[in-house]
TORKOL-4160 file (C-alpha; in steps of 0.2 Angstrom, whole numbers, padded with zeros to 4 digits, m for minus):
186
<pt num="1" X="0000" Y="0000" Z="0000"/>
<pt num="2" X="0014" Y="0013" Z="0004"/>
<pt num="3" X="0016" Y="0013" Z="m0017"/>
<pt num="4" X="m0001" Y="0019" Z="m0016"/>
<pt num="5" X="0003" Y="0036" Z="m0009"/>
<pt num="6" X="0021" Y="0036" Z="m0014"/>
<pt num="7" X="0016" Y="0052" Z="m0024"/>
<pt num="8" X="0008" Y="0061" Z="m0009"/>
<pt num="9" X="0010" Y="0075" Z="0000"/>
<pt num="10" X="0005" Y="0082" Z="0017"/>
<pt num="11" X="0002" Y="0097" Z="0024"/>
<pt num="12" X="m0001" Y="0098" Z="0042"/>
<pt num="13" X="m0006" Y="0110" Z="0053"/>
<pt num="14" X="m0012" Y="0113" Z="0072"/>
<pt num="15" X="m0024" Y="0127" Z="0075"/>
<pt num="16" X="m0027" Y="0132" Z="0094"/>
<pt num="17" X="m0046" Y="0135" Z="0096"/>
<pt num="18" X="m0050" Y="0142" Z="0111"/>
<pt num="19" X="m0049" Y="0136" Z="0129"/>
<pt num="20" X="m0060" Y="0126" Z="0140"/>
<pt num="21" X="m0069" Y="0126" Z="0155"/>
<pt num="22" X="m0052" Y="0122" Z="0164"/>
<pt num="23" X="m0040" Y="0135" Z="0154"/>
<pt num="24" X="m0033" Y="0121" Z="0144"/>
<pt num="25" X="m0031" Y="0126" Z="0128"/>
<pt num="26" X="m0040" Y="0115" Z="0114"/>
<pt num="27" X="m0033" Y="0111" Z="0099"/>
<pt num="28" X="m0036" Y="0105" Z="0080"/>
<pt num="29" X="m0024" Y="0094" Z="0070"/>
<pt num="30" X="m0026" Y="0093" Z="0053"/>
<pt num="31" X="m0016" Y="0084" Z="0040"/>
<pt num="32" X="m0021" Y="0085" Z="0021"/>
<pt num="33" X="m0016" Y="0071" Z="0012"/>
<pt num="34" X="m0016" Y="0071" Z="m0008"/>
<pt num="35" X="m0007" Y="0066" Z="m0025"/>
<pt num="36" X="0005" Y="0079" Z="m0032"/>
<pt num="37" X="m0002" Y="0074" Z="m0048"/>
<pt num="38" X="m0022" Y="0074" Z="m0045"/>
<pt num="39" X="m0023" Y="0088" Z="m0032"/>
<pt num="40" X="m0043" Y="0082" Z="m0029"/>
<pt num="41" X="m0040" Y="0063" Z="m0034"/>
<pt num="42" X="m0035" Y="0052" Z="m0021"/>
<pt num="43" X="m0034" Y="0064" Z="m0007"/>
<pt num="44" X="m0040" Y="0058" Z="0010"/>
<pt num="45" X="m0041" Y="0074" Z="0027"/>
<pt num="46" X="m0039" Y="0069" Z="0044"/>
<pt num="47" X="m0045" Y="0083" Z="0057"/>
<pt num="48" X="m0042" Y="0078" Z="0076"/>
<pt num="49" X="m0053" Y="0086" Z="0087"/>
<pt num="50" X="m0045" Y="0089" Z="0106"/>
<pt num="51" X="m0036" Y="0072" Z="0102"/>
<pt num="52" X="m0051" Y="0063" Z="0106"/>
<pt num="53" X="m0060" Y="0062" Z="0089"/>
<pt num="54" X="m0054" Y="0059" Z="0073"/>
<pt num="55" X="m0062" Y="0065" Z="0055"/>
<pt num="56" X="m0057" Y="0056" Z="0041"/>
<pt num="57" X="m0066" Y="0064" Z="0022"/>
<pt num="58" X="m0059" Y="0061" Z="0005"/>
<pt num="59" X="m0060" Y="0049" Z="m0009"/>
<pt num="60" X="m0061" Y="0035" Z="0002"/>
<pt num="61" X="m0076" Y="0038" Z="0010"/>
<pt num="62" X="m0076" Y="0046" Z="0029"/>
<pt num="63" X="m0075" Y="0041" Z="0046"/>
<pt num="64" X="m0076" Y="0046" Z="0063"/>
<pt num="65" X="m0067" Y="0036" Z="0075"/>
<pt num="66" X="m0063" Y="0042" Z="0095"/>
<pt num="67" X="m0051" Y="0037" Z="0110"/>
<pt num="68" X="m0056" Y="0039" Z="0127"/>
<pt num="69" X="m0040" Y="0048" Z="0131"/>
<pt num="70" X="m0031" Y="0062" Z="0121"/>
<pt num="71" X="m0018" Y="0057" Z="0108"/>
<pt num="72" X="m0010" Y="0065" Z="0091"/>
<pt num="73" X="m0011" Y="0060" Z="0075"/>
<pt num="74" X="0009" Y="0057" Z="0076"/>
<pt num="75" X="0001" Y="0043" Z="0088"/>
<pt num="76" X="m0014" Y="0038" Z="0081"/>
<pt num="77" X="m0003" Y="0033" Z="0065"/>
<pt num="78" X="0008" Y="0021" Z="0075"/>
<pt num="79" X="m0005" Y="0009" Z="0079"/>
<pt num="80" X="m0009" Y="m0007" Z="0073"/>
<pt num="81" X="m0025" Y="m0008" Z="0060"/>
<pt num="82" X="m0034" Y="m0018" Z="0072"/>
<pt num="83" X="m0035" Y="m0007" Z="0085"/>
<pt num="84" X="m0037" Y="0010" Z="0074"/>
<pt num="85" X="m0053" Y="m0002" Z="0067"/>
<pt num="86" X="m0058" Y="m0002" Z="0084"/>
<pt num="87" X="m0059" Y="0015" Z="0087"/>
<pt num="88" X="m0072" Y="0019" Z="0072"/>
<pt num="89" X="m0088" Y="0027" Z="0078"/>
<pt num="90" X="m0097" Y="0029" Z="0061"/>
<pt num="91" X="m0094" Y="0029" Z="0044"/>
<pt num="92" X="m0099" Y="0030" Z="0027"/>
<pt num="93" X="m0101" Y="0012" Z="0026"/>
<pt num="94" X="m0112" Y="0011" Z="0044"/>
<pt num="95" X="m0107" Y="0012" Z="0062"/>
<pt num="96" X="m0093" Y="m0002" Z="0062"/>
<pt num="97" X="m0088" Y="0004" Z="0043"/>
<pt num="98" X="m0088" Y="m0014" Z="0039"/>
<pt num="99" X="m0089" Y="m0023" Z="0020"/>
<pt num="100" X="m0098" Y="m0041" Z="0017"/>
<pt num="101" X="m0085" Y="m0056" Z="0012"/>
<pt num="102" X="m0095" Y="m0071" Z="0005"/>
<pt num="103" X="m0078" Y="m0079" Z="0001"/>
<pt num="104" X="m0074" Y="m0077" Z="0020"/>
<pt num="105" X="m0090" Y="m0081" Z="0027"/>
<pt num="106" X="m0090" Y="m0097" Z="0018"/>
<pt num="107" X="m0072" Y="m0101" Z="0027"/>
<pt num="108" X="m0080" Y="m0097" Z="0044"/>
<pt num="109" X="m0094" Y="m0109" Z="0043"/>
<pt num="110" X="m0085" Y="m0122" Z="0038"/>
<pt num="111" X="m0075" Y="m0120" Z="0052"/>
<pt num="112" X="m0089" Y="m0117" Z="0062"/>
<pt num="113" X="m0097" Y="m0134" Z="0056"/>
<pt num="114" X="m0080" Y="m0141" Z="0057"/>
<pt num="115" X="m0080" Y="m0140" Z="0077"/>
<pt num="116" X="m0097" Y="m0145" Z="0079"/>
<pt num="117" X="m0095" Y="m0160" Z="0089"/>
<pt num="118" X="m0111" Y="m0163" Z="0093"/>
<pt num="119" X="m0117" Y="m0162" Z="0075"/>
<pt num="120" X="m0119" Y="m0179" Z="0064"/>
<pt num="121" X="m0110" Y="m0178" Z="0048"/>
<pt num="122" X="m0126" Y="m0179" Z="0038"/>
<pt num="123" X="m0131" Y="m0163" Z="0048"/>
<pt num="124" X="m0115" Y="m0155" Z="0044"/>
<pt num="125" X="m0115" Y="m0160" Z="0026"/>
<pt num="126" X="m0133" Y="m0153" Z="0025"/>
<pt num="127" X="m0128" Y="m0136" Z="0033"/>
<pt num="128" X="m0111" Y="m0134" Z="0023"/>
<pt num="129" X="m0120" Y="m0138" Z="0005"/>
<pt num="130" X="m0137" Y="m0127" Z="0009"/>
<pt num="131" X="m0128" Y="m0112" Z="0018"/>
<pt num="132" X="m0113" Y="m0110" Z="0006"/>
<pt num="133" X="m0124" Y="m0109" Z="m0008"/>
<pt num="134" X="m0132" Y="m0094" Z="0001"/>
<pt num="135" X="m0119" Y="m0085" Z="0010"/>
<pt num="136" X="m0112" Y="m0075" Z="m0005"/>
<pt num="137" X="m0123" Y="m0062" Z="0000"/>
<pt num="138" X="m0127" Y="m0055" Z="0016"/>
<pt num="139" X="m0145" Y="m0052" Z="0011"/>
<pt num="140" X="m0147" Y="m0070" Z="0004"/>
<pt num="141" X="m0136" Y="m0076" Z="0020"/>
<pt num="142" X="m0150" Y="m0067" Z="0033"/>
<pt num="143" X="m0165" Y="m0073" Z="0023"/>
<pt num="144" X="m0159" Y="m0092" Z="0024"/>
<pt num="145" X="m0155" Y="m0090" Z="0041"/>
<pt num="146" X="m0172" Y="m0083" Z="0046"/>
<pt num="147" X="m0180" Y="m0097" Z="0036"/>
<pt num="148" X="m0167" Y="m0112" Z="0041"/>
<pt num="149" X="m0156" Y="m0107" Z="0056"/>
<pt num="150" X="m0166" Y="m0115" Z="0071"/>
<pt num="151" X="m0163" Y="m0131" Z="0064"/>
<pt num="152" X="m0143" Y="m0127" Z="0067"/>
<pt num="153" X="m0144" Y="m0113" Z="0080"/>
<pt num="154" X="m0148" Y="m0106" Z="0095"/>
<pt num="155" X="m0152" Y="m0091" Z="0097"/>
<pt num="156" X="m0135" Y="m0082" Z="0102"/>
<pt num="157" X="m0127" Y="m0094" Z="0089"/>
<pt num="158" X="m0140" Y="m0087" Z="0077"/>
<pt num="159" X="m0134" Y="m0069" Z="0083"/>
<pt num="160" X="m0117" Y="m0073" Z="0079"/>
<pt num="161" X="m0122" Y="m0080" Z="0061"/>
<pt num="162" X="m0128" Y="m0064" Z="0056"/>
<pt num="163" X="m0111" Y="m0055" Z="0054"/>
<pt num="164" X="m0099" Y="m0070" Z="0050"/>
<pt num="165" X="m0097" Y="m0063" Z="0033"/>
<pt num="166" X="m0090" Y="m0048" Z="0040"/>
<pt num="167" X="m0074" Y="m0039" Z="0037"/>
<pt num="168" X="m0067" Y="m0022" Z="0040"/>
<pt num="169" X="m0070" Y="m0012" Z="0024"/>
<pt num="170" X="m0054" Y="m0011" Z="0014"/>
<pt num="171" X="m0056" Y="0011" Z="0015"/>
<pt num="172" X="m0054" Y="0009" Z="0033"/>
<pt num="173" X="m0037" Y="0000" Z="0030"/>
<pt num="174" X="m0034" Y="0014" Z="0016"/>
<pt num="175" X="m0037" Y="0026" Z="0029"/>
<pt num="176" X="m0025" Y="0020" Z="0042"/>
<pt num="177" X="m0011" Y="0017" Z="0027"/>
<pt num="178" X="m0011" Y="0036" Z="0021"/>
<pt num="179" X="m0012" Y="0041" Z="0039"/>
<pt num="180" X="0004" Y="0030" Z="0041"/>
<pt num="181" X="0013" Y="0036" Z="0026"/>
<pt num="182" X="0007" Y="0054" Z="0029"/>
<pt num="183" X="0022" Y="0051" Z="0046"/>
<pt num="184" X="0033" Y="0040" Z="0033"/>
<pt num="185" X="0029" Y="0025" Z="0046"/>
<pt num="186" X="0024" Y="0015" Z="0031"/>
C-alpha cells in the first residue's frame, strides 16, 4: 500500500481554538493528504478534534473514530489496524464501517461446522452444502438463516451468524495506510 501514496504529499497544521472550562487550551490537527499529480483525486483529510475524535473525508469515504484519552495523530498513526478499526464510531459504510465477504464467510462456517461435535456428519453435510450456496450475500445469508437457522442454531449462535461474513472495509485500512505514510511510518 505505501506505493499507493508514494506520490503524496502532506500538509499539516495545528490550530489552537479556544480554551476550555479548565483553561486548557484545545486544539485542532489537521493533516491534508493528496497526490502531487491529482490535487482532488486520491486525497484523504484527517482533522483531530482535542485528540479525542478523529475526522477522516476524502476519496475513500469518511470516518469518525474516537479514544477515550487524548492522543496526536503522530500517535494515532503508530498503531496497529486492528485497533485503529476499533476505534471507528461511524462511517460512510455504517457504524462499524464494515464490508460483506462471502468468500470469508464461507471459510468461517466451515469452520464453524467443522468444530461441531455434537453435529452428525449428515447434519454437517446438510448445513455446509445449503448455507454455502447462500452465503455469497449477506441479504441472501440473513433470509436463509431466518428461514433455516433453528434447525442449526440457538439463538446467540444465530446472533453470531448474522455477521460472519464480515470484514473491516478495505477504505478503513486505506485510511489508516495514508495516515501511516502521511508520518513516513509505512
Amino acid at each position: 500500500m505505501s506505493d499507493f501514496f508514494k506520490d503524496h504529499e502532506i500538509t499539516y497544521q495545528i490550530e489552537h481554538t479556544h480554551q476550555d472550562n479548565r483553561d486548557n487550551d484545545v486544539a485542532l490537527e489537521i493533516v491534508h493528504f493528496r497526490s502531487k499529480e491529482y490535487d482532488t483525486m486520491y486525497a484523504l483529510e484527517f482533522q483531530l478534534h482535542r485528540g479525542r475524535h478523529l475526522l477522516v473525508t476524502g476519496d475513500y469515504g469518511y470516518a469518525v473514530y474516537s479514544w477515550s484519552d487524548p492522543h496526536n495523530l503522530y500517535w494515532i498513526a503508530n498503531t496497529d489496524f486492528g485497533y485503529f478499526h476499533s476505534k471507528c464510531k461511524a462511517s460512510s459504510y455504517g457504524e462499524k464501517f464494515l464490508q460483506w465477504d462471502g468468500d470469508i464467510g464461507k471459510e468461517r462456517i466451515e469452520i464453524y461446522a467443522e468444530n461441531k461435535d455434537d453435529w452428525s456428519p449428515s447434519k454437517k453435510n446438510k448445513f455446509l452444502k445449503y448455507a454455502s450456496e447462500q452465503i455469497k450475500y449477506r441479504r441472501t445469508w440473513i433470509w436463509w438463516l431466518h428461514q433455516f437457522g433453528d434447525k442449526f442454531f440457538d439463538s446467540v449462535e444465530m446472533e453470531r451468524m448474522s455477521d460472519v461474513g464480515y470484514i473491516p472495509h478495505e477504505w478503513s485500512r486505506i485510511q489508516h495506510d495514508a495516515l501511516k505514510a502521511a508520518f513516513n511510518l509505512v
